[in-house]
N, CA, C and O atoms as CSV, one atom per row, in Angstrom:
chain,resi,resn,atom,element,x,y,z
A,1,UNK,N,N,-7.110,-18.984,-4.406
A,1,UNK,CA,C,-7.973,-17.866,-4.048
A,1,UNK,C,C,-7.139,-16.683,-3.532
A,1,UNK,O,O,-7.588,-15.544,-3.661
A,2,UNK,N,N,-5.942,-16.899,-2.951
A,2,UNK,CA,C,-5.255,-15.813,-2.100
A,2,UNK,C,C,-4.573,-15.222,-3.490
A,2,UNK,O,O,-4.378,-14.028,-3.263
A,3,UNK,N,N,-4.114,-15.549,-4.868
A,3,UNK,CA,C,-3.458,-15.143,-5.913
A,3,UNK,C,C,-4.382,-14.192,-6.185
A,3,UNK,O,O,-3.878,-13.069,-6.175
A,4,UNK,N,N,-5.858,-14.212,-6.491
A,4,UNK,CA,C,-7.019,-13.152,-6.609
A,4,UNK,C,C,-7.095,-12.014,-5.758
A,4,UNK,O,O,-7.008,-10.901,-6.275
A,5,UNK,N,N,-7.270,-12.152,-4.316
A,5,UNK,CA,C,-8.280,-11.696,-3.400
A,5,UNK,C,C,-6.868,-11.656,-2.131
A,5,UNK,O,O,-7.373,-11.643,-1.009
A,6,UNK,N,N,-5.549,-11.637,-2.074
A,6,UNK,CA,C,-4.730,-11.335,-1.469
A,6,UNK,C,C,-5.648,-12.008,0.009
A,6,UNK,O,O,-6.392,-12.989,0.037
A,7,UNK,N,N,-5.270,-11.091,1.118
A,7,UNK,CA,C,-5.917,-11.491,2.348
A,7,UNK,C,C,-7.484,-11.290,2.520
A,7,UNK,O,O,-8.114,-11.911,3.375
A,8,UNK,N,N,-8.020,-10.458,1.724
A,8,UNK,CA,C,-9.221,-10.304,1.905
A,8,UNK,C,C,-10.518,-11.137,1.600
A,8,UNK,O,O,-11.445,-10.964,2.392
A,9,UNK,N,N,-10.715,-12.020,0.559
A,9,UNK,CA,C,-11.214,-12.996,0.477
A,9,UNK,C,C,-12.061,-12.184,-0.162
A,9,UNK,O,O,-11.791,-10.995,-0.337
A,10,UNK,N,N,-13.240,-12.773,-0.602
A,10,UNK,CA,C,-14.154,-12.044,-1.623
A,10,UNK,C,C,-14.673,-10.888,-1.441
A,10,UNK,O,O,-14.731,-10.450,-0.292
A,11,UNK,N,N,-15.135,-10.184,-2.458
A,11,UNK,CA,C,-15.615,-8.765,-2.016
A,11,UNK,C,C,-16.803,-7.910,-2.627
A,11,UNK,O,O,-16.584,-8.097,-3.824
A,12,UNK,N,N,-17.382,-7.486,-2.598
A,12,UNK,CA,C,-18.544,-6.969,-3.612
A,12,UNK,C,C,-17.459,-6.158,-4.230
A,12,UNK,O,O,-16.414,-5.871,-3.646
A,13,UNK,N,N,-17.769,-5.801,-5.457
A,13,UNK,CA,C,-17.279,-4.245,-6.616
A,13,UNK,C,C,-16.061,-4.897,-7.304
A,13,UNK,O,O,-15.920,-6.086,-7.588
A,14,UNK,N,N,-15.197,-3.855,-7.514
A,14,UNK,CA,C,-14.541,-4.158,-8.399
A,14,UNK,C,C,-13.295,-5.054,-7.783
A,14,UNK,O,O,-12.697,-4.929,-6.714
A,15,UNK,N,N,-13.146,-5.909,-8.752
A,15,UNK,CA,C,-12.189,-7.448,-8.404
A,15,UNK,C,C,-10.816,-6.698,-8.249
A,15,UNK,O,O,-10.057,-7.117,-7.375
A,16,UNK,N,N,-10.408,-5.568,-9.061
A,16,UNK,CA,C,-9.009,-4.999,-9.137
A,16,UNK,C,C,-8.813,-3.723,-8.028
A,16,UNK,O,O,-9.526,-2.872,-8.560
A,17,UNK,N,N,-8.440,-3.293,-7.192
A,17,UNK,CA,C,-7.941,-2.329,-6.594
A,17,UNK,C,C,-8.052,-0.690,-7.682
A,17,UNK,O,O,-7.622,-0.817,-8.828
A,18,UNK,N,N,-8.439,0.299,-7.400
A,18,UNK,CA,C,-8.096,1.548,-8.574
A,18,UNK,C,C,-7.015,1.542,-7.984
A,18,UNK,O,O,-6.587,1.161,-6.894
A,19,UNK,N,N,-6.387,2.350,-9.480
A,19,UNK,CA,C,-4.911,2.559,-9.631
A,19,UNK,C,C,-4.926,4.124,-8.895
A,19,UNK,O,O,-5.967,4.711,-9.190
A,20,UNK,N,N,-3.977,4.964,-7.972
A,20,UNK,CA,C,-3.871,5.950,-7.917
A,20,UNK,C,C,-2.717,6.580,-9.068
A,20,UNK,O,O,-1.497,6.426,-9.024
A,21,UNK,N,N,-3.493,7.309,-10.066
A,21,UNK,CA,C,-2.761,7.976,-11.021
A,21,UNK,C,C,-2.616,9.814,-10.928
A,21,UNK,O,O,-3.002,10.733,-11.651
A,22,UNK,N,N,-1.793,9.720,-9.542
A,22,UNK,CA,C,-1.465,10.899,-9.494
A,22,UNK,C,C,-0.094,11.056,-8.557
A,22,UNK,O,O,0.116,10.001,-7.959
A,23,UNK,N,N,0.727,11.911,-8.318
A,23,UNK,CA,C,1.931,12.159,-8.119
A,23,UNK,C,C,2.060,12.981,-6.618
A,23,UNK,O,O,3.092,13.122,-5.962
A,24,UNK,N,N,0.847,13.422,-6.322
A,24,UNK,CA,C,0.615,14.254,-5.267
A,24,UNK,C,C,-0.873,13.869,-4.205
A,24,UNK,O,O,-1.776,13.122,-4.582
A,25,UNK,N,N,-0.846,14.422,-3.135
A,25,UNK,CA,C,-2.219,14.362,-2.412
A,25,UNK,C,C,-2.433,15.322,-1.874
A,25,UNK,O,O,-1.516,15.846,-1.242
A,26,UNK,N,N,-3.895,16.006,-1.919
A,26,UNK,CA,C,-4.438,16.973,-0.810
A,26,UNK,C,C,-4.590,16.847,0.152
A,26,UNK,O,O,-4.832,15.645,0.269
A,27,UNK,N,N,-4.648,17.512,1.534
A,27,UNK,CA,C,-5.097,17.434,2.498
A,27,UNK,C,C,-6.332,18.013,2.683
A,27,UNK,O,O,-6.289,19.037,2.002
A,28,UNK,N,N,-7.510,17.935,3.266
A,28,UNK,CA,C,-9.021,18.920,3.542
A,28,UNK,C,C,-8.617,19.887,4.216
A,28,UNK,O,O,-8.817,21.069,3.938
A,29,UNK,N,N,-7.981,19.441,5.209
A,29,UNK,CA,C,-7.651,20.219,6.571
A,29,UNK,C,C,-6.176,20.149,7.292
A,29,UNK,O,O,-5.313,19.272,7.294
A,30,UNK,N,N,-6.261,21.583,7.965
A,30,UNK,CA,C,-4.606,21.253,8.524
A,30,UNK,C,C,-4.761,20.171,9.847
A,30,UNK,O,O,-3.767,19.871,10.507
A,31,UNK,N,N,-6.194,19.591,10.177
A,31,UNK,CA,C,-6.156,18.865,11.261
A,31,UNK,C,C,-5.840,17.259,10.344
A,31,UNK,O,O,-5.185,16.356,10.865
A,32,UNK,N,N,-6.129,17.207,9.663
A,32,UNK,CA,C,-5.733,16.170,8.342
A,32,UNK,C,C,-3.906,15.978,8.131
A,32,UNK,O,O,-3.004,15.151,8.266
A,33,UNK,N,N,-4.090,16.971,7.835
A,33,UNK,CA,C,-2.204,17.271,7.716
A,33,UNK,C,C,-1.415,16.747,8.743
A,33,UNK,O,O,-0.485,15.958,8.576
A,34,UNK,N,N,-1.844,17.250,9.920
A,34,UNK,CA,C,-1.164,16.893,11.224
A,34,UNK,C,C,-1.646,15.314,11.630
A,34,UNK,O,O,-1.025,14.898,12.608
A,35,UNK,N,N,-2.403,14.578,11.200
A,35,UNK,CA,C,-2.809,13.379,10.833
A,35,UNK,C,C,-1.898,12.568,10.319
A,35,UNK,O,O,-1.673,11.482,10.854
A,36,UNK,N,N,-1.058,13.091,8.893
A,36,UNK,CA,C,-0.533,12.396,8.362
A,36,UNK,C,C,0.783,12.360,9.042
A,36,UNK,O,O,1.389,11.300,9.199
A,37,UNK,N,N,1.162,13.327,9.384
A,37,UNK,CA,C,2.667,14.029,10.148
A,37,UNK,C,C,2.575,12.959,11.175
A,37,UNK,O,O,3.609,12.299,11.282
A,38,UNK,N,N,1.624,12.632,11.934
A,38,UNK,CA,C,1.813,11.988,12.827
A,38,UNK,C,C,1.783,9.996,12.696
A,38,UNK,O,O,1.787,9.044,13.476
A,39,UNK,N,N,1.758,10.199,11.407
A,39,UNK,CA,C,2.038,8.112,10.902
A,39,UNK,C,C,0.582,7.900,10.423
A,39,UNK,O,O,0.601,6.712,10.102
A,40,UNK,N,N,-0.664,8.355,10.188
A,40,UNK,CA,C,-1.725,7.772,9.905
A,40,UNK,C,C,-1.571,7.245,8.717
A,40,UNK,O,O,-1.470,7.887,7.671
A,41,UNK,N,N,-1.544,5.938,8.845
A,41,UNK,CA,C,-1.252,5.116,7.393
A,41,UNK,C,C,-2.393,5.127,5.844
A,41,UNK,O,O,-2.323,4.586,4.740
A,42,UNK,N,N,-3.172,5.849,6.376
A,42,UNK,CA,C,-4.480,6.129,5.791
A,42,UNK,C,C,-4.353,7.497,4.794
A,42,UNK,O,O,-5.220,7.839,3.990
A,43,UNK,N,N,-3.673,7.869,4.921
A,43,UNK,CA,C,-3.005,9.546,4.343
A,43,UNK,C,C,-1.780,9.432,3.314
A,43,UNK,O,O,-0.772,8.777,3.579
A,44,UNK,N,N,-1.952,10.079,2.205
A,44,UNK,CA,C,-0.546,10.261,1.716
A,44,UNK,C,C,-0.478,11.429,1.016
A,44,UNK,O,O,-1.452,12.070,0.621
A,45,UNK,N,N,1.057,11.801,0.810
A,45,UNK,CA,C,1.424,12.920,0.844
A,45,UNK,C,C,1.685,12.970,-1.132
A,45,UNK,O,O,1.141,13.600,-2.039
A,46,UNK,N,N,3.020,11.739,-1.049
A,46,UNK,CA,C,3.632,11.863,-2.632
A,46,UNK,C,C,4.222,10.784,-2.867
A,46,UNK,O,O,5.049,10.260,-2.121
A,47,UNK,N,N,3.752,10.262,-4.186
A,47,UNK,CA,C,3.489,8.464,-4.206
A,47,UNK,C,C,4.716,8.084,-4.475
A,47,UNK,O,O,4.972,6.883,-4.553
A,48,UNK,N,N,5.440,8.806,-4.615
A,48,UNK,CA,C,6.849,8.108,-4.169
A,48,UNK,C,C,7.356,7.397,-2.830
A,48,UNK,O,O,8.223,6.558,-2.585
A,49,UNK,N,N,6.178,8.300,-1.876
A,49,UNK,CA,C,6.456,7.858,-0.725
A,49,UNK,C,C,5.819,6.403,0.100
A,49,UNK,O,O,6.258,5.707,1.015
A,50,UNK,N,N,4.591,6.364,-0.724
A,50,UNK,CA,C,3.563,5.630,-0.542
A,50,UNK,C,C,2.127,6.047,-1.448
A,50,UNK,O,O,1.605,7.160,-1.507
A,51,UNK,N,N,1.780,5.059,-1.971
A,51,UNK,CA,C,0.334,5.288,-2.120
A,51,UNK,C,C,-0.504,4.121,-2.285
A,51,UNK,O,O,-0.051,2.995,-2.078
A,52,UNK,N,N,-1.988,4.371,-2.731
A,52,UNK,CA,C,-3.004,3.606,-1.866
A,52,UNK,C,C,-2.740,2.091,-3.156
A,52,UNK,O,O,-3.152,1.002,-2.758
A,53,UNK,N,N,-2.201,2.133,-4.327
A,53,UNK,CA,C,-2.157,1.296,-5.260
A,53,UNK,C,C,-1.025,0.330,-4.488
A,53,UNK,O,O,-1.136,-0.890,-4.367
A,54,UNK,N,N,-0.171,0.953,-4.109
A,54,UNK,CA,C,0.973,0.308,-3.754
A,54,UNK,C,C,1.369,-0.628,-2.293
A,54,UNK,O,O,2.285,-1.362,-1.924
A,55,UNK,N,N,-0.105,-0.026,-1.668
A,55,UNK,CA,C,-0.379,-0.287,-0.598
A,55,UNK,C,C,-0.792,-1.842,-0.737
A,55,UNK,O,O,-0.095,-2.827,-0.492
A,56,UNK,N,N,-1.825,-1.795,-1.097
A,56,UNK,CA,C,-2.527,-2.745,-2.218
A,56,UNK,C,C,-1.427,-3.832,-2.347
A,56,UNK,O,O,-1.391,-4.737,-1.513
A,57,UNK,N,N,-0.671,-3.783,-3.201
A,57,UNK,CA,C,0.110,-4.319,-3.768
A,57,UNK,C,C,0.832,-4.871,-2.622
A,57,UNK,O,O,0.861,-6.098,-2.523
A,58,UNK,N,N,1.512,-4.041,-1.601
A,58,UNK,CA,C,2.591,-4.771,-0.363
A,58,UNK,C,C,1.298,-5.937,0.086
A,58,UNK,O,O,1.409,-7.151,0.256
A,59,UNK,N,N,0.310,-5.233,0.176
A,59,UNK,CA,C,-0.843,-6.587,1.256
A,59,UNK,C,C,-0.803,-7.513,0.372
A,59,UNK,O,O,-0.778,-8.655,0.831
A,60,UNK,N,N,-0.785,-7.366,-1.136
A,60,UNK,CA,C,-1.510,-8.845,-1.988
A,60,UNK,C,C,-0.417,-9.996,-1.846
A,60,UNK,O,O,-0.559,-11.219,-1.828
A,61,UNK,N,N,0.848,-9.109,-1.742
A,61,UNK,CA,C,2.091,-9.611,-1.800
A,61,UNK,C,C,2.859,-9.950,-0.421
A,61,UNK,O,O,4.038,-10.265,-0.262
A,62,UNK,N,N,2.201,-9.847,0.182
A,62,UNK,CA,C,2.786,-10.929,1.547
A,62,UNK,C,C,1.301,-12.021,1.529
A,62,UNK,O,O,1.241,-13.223,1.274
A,63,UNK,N,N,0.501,-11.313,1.805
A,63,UNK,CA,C,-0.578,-12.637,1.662
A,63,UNK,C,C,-0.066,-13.808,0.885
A,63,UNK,O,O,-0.020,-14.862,1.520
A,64,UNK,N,N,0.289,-13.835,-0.236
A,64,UNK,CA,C,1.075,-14.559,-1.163
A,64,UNK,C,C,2.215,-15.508,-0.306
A,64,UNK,O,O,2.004,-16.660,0.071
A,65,UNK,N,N,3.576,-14.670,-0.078
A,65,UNK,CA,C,4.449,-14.953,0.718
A,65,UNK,C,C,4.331,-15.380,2.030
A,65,UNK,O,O,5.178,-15.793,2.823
A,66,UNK,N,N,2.728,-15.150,2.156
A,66,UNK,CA,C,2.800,-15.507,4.140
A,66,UNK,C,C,3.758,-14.967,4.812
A,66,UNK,O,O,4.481,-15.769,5.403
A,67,UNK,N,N,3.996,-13.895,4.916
A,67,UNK,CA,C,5.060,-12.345,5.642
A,67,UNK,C,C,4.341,-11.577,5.932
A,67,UNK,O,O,3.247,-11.357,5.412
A,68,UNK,N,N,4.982,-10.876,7.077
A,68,UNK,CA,C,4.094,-9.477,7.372
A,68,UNK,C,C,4.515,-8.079,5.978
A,68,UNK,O,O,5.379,-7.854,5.130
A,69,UNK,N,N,3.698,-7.689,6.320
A,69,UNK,CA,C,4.064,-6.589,4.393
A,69,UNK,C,C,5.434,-5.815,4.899
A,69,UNK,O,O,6.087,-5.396,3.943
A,70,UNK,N,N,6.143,-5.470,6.486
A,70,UNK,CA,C,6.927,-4.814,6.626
A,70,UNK,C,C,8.183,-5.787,6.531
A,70,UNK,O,O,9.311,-5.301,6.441
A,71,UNK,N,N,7.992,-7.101,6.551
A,71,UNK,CA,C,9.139,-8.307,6.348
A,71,UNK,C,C,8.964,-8.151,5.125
A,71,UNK,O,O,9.924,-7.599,4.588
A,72,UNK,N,N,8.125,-8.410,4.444
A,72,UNK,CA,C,8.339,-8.302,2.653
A,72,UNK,C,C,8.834,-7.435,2.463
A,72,UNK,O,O,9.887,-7.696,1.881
A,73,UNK,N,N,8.625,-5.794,2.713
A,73,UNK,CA,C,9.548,-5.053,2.054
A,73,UNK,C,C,11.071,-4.889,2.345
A,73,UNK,O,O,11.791,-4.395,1.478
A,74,UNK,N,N,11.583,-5.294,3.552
A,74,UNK,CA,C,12.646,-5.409,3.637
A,74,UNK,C,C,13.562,-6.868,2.753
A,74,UNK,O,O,14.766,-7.045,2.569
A,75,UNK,N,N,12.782,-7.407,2.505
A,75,UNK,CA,C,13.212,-9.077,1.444
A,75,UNK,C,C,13.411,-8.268,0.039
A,75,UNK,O,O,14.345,-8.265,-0.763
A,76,UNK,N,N,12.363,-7.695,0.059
A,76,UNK,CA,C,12.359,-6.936,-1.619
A,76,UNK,C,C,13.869,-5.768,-1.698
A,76,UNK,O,O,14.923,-6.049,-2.269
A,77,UNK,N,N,13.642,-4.774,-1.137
A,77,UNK,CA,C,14.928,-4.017,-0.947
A,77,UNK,C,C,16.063,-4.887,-0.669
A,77,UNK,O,O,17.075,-4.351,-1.121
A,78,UNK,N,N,16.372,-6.222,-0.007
A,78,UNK,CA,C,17.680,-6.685,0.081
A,78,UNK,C,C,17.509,-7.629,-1.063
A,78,UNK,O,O,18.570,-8.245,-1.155
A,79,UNK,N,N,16.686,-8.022,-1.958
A,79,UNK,CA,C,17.044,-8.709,-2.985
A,79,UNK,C,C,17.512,-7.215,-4.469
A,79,UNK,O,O,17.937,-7.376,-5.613
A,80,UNK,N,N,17.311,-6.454,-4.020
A,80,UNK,CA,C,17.008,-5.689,-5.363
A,80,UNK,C,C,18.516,-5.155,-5.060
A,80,UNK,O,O,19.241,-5.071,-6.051
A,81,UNK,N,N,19.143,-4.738,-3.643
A,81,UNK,CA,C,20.519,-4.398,-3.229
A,81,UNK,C,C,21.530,-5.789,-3.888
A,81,UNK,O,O,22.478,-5.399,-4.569
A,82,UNK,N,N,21.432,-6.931,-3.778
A,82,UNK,CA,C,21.624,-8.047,-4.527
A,82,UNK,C,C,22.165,-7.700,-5.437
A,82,UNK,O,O,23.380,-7.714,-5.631
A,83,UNK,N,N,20.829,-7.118,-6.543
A,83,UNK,CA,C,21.203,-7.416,-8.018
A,83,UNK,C,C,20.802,-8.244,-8.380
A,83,UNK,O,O,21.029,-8.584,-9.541
């Protein structure tokens, strides 16, 4: 069940996460802006940096691993430094 549904366990709507297919994000407001400036993990700027697909993806993927998603990404970056 956790290979499906990562940590969340069942859910009404759609079984897959949407993909964010874009390269950039708006802000509404500059009180928004200063939101993000200040760590709100809920905000993104430029999906290089983060975005909501990928987000997704770190949670499905420690759920999996049983890791916190900030231990997984440091496992991932030192395996990929590896080779």
């Amino acid at each position: 069940m956790r290979a499906v549904h990562g940590d969340h366990g069942p859910r009404s709507g759609p079984l897959t996460p949407p993909i964010a297919q874009t390269a950039t994000f708006a802000f509404s407001s500059s009180a928004e802006m200063r939101r993000y400036l200040d760590g709100d993990p809920a905000l993104y700027l430029y999906t290089r940096y983060a975005n909501p697909t990928l987000d997704e993806l770190e949670r499905a993927l420690a759920a999996l691993e049983g890791e916190d998603e900030d231990d997984l990404a440091a496992d991932i970056e030192q395996a990929l430094a590896a080779g």
